[in-house]
C-alpha positions as CSV (number, residue, x, y, z in Angstrom):
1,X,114.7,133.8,93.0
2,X,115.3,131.4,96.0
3,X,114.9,128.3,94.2
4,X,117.6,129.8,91.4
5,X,120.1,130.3,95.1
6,X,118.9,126.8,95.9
7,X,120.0,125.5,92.7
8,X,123.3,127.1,92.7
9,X,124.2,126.6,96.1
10,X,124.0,122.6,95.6
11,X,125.5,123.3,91.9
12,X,122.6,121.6,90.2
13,X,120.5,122.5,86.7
14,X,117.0,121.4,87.8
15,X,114.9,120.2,90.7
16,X,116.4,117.2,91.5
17,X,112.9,115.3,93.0
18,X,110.4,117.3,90.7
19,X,107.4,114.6,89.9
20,X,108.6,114.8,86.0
21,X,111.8,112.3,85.9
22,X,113.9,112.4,83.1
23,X,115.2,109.4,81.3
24,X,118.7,110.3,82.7
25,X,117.1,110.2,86.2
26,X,115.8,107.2,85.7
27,X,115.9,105.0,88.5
28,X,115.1,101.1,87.2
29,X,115.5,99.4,91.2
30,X,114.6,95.4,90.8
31,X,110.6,95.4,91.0
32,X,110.6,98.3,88.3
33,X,112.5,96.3,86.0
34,X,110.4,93.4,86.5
35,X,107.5,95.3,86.2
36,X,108.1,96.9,83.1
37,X,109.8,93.8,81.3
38,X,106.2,92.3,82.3
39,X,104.4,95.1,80.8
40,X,105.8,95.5,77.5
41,X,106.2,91.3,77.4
42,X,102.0,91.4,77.8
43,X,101.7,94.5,74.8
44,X,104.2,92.3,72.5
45,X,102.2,89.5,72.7
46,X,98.7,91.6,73.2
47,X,98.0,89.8,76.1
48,X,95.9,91.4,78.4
49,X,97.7,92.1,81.9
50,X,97.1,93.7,85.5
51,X,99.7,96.2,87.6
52,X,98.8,97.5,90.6
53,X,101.0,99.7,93.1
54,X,100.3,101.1,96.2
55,X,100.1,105.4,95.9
56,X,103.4,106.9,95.6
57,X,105.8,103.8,94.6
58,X,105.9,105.1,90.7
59,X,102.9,103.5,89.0
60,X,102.4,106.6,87.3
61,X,106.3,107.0,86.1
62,X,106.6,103.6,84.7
63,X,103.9,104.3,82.4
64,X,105.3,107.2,81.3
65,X,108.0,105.7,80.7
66,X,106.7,102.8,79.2
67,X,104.7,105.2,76.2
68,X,108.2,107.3,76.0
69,X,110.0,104.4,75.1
70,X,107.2,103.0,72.3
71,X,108.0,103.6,68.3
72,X,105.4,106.2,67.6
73,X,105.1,105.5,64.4
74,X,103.6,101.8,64.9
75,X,102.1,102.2,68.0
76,X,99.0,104.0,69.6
77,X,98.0,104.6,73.4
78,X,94.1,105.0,74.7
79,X,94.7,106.0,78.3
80,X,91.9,106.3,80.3
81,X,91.2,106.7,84.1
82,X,88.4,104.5,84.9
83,X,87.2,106.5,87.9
84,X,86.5,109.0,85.0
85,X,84.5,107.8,82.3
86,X,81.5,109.7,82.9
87,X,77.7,109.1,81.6
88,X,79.0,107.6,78.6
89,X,81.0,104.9,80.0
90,X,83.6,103.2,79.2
91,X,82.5,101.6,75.3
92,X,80.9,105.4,74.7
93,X,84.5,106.9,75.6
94,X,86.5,104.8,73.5
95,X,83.9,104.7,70.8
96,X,84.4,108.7,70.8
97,X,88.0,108.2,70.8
98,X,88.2,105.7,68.0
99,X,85.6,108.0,65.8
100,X,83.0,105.1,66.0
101,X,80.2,105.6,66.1
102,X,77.8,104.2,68.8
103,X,75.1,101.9,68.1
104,X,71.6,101.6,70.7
105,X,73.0,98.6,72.8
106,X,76.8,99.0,74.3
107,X,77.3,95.0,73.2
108,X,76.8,96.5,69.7
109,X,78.6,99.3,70.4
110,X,81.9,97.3,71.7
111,X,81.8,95.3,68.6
112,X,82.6,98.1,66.5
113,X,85.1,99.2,68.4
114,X,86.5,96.3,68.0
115,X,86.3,96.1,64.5
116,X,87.7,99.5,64.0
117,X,90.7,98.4,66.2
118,X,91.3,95.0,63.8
119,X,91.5,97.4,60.6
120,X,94.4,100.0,62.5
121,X,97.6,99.4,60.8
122,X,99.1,100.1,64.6
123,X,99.7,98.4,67.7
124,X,96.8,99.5,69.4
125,X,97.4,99.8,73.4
126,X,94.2,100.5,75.8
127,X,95.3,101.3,79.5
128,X,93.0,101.8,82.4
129,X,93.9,103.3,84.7
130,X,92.2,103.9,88.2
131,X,91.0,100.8,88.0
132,X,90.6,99.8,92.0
133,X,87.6,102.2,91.7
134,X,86.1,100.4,88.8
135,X,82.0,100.8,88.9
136,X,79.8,97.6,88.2
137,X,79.0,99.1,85.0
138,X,82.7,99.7,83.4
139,X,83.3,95.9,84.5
140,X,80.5,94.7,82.2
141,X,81.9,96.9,79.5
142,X,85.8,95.5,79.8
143,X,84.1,92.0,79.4
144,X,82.3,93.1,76.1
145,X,85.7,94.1,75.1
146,X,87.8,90.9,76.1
147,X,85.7,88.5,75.5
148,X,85.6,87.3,71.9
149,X,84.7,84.6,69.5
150,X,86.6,81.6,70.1
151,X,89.2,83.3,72.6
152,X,91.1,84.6,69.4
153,X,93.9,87.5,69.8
154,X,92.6,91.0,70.8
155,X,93.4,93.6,68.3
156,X,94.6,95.3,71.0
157,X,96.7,95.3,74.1
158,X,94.9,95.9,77.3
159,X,96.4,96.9,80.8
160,X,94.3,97.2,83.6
161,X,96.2,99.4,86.3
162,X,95.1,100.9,89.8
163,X,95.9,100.3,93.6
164,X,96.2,96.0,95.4
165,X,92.4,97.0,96.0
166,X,92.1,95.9,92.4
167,X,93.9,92.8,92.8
168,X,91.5,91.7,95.6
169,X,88.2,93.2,93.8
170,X,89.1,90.7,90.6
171,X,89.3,87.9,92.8
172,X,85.7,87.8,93.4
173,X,84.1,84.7,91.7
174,X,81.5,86.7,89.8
175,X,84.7,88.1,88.0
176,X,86.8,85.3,87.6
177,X,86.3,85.5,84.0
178,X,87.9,88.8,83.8
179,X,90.6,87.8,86.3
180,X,91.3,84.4,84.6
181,X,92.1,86.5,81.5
182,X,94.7,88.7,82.8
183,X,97.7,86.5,82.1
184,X,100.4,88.8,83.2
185,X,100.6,90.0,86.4
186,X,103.1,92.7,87.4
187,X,103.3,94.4,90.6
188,X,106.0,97.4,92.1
189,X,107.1,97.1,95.8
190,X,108.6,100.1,97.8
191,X,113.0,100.4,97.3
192,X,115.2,98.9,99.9
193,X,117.8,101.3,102.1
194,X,120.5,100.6,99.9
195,X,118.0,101.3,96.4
196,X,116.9,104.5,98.5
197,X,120.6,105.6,98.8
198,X,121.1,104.5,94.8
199,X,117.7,106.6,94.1
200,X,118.8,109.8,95.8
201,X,122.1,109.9,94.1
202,X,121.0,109.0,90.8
203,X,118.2,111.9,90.8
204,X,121.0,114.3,92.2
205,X,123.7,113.4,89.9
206,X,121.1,113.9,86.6
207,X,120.7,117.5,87.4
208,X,124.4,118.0,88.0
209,X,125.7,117.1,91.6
210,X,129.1,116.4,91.5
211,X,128.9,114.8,94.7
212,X,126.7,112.6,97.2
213,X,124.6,114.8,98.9
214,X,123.0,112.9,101.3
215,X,125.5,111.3,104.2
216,X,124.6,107.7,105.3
217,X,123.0,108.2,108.6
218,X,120.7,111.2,106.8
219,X,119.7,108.2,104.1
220,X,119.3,105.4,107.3
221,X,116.9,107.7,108.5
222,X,114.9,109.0,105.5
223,X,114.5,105.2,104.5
224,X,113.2,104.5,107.9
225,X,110.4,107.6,107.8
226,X,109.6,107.0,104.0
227,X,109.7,103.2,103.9
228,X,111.2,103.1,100.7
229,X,107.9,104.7,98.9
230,X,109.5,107.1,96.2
231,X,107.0,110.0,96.1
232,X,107.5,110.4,100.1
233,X,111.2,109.9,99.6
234,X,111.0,112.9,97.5
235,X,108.8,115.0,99.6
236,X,111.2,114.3,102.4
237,X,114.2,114.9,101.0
238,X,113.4,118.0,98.9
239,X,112.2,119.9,102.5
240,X,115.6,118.3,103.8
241,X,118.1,120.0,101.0
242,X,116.2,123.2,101.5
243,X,117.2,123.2,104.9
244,X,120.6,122.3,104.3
245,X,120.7,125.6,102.3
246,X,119.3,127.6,104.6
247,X,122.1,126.2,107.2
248,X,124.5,126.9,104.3
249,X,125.3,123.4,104.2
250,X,126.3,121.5,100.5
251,X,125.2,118.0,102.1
252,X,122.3,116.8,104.1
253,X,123.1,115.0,107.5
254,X,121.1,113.2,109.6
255,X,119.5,117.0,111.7
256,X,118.0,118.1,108.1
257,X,116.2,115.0,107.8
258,X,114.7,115.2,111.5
259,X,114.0,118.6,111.2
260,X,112.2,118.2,108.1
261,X,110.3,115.3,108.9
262,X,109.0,117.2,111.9
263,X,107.9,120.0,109.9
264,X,105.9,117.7,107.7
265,X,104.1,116.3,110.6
266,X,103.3,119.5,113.0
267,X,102.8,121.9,110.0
């Protein structure tokens, strides 16, 4: 019932910083542009490809995005979460996920996976996600997968995704083979004060605000406590508009945000 009298009191349809964004909501600041134009460059040309992203600066959105946005019909995602895999590894998983099935030796194993893959009439996609806590194991498994006869073209697309912890685990020489064959690199970066301000609005005005909500010196300050990171931003502001409408307020000044982030941190 209160979040229905939240909703009203603002004028809006929906939660306006709920994690699920709709396409409407979207916000595409610089690095996610250039992240996902790198992305979907790397599966177009099936060449295999890193992200990384610290937590909280939309990793997880621009890959939803980028499997929304796919043609269904000639495309097919694996997406796994490394840190997952379990006692089968990683060749076992996909093997189960391809319906192949697995041979006594995970080199074996891999190959017909592989094979499988080259017979799909589909653009085949394999993300892994997770990846910064990639075990020793699943490492020696991802090179069974990339590393075929004569260098030729994968029959799929690989994206290897997790936190910069990755970045600097892939730089160690004994896995300079891997690293050496993740071509594309693509990376997302917090949102400046003026992207923060253009990310509040946007999410606002896709559930129905017919005005901006938050006042510049409530946005200066956010920016400042959140450091452009998008899931904080969220956090921060959705305890902010809640006490706007408590005060009875239709727009968040600069005491919602203090009060707010002071909650978060004694609480």
């Amino acid at each position: 019932m209160f979040i229905e009298k939240f909703l009203q009191h603002f004028g809006l349809s929906a939660m306006p910083f709920a994690r699920s964004v709709p396409e409407v909501g979207l916000f595409e600041h610089k690095s996610f542009t250039e992240a996902f134009t790198r992305v979907s460059f790397a599966v177009e040309s099936r060449t295999p490809a890193l992200l990384t992203a610290e937590p909280g600066l939309g990793k997880s959105t621009l890959l939803g995005t980028f499997a929304d946005r796919l043609d269904k019909s000639r495309s097919r995602i694996v997406y796994t979460a490394l840190c997952a895999c379990g006692p089968y590894g990683l060749i076992g998983q996909l093997a189960v996920r391809y319906g192949v099935k697995q041979r006594h030796s995970a080199a074996q194993t891999a190959q017909l996976v592989l094979d499988a893959l080259a017979r799909s009439d589909k653009n085949e996609i394999l993300i892994l996600d997770d990846g910064h806590h990639l075990p020793r194991q699943t490492l020696d498994e991802l090179r069974l997968l990339s590393n075929l006869d004569f260098d030729r073209t994968p029959p799929f697309a690989l994206l290897l995704v997790g936190q910069p912890a990755l970045r600097e685990h892939l730089i160690e020489p004994e896995l300079s083979s891997l690293w050496q064959r993740l071509a594309i690199r693509a990376s997302l970066s917090p949102l400046s004060e003026k992207e923060t301000a253009d990310y509040l609005d946007r999410r606002l005005r896709a559930v129905g605000a017919m005005t901006t909500v938050f006042k510049p010196d409530a946005v200066e300050k956010l920016f400042e406590r959140c450091r452009g990171i998008p899931r904080l931003i969220n956090n921060l502001a959705t305890a902010a508009l809640f006490g706007a409408a408590t005060a009875g307020k239709k727009h968040v000044d600069l005491k919602e945000i203090a009060d707010a982030a002071f909650d978060q941190e004694n609480s």
